[in-house]
ZAVEX-701433 format. One record per residue (C-alpha): y, z, x. Coordinates in steps of 0.05 Angstrom, whole numbers, padded with zeros to 5 digits, always signed. Example, Ala and Ser with C-alpha at 12.3 -4.5 7.8 and 13.67 -1.06 7.14 Angstrom:
residues 2
-00090+00156+00246-00021+00143+00273
END
This chain:
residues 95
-00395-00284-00208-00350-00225-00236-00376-00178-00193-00374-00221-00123-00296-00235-00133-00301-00152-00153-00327-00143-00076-00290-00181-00044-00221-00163-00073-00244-00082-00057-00266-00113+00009-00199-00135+00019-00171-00056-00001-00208-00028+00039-00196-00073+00097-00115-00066+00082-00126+00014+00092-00166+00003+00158-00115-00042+00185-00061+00011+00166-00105+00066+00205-00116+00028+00262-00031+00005+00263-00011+00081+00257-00060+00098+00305-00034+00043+00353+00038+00042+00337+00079+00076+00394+00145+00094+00351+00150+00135+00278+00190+00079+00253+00139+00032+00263+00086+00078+00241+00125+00085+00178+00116+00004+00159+00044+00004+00177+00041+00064+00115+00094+00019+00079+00044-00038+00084-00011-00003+00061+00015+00018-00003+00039-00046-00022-00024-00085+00006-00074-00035-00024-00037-00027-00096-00030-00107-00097-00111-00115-00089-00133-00053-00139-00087-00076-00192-00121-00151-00192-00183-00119-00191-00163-00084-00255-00149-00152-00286-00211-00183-00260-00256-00128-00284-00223-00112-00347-00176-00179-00366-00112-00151-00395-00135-00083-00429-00108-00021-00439-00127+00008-00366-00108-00050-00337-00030-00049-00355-00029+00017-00343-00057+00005-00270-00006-00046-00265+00053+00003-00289+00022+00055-00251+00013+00008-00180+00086-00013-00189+00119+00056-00198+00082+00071-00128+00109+00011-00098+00179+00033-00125+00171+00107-00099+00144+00087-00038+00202+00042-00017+00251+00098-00044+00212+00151+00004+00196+00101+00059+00278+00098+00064+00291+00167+00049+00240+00179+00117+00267+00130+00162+00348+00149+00147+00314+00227+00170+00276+00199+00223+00334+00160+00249+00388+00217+00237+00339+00261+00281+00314+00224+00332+00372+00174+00340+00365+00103+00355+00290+00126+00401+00255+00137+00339
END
């Protein structure tokens, strides 16, 4: 049973990063672009880190996948901001 629920929740990653390919593919503008990667990391960090717990229960790896996962959420908003205040100084109100 373990292992099923382990499939399916790296199912799910995996189909978070394919739908964040295909958006930034798709997308027309970089700001756009730039939620579609914004999505991604919180989608994809969300699923690995309950896999963690699912595989391991609350271990040792597991918390530190969890601190781990939420410092890249963190630094990913700070960046994701920090890119779209450039991309908006740069391109103006097109980008």
């Amino acid at each position: 049973m373990s292992a099923a629920i382990l499939g399916i929740l790296l199912s799910l990653t995996v189909a978070a990063i394919w739908i964040a390919c295909l958006a930034v593919m798709r997308l027309p503008r970089a700001l756009d672009r730039l939620h579609a990667v914004a999505f991604l990391n919180a989608a994809a960090g969300f699923f690995v880190t309950v896999t963690a717990f699912v595989a391991d229960g609350v271990s040792g790896r597991s918390l530190k996948i969890a601190l781990l996962m939420t410092l890249l959420v963190a630094w990913s908003a700070v960046l994701s901001h920090v890119v779209g205040r450039a991309l908006l100084l740069r391109e103006g109100s097109s980008a």
